[in-house]
C-alpha positions in Angstrom: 0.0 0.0 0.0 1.4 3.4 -0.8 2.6 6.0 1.8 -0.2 8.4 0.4 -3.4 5.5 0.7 -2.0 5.4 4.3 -1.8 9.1 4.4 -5.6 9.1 3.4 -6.4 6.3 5.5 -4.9 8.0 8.8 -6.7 10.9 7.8 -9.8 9.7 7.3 -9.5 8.0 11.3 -8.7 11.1 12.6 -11.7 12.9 11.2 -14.2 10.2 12.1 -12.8 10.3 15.6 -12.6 13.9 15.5 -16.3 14.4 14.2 -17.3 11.6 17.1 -15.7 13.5 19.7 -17.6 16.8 19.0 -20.8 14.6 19.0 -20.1 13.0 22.1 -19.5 16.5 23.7 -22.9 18.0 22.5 -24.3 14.7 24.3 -22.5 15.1 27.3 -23.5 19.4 27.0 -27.2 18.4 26.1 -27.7 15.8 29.1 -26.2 18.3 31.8 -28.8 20.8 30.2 -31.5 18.0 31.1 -30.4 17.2 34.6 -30.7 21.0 35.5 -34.0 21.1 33.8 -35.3 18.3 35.6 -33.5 19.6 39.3 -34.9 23.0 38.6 -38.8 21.7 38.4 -38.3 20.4 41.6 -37.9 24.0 43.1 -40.4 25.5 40.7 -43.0 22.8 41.7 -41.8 22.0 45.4 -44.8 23.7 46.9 -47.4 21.3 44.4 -45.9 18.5 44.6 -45.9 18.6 48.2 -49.7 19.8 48.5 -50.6 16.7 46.1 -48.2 14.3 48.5 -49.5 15.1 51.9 -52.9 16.3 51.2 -54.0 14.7 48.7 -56.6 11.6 49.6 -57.6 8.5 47.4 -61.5 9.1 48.6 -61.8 12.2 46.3 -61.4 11.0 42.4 -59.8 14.2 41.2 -57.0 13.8 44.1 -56.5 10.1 43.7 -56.0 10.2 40.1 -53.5 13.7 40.5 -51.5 11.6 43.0 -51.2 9.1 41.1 -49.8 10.6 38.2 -47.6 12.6 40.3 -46.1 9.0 41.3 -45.4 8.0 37.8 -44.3 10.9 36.8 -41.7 10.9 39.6 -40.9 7.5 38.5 -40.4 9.2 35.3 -38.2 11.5 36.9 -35.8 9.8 38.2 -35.3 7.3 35.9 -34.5 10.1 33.0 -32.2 12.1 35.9 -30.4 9.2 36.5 -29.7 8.7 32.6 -28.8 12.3 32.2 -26.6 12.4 35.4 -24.5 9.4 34.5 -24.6 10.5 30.8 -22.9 14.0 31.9 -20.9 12.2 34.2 -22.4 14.2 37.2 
């Protein structure tokens, strides 16, 4: 094989590495983005979330069904937080 093919070759690695590396950043960038989002709604929401959790009452249909989509939805939550956190290496 001639020095230039191996030239090209080398090339070629280094700009598919190169180009993978800036993706991998903008991952890394885009999940530390998420795992503030996600912290921040617990401030901005604290004072619902913990109405719903220590008021709310399965006897009232309205309150049963708002708690219990507050559950999943904290399932949710900390099942995409922990992604994002070990993604961004946080």
């Amino acid at each position: 094989m001639s020095t230039t093919k191996i030239k090209a070759a080398i090339y070629t690695i280094t700009q598919v590495i190169l180009e993978g590396s800036n993706v991998m950043d903008k991952v890394v960038t885009s999940a530390q983005n998420v795992s503030k989002s996600l912290e921040e709604l617990e401030v901005n929401f604290a004072e619902v979330i913990k109405t719903i959790q220590e008021n709310y009452k399965s006897d009232n249909a309205f309150e049963a069904y708002t708690k219990a989509e507050l559950e999943k939805l904290i399932t949710e939550y900390k099942a995409l937080k922990s992604k994002a956190d070990q993604i961004a290496g946080m």
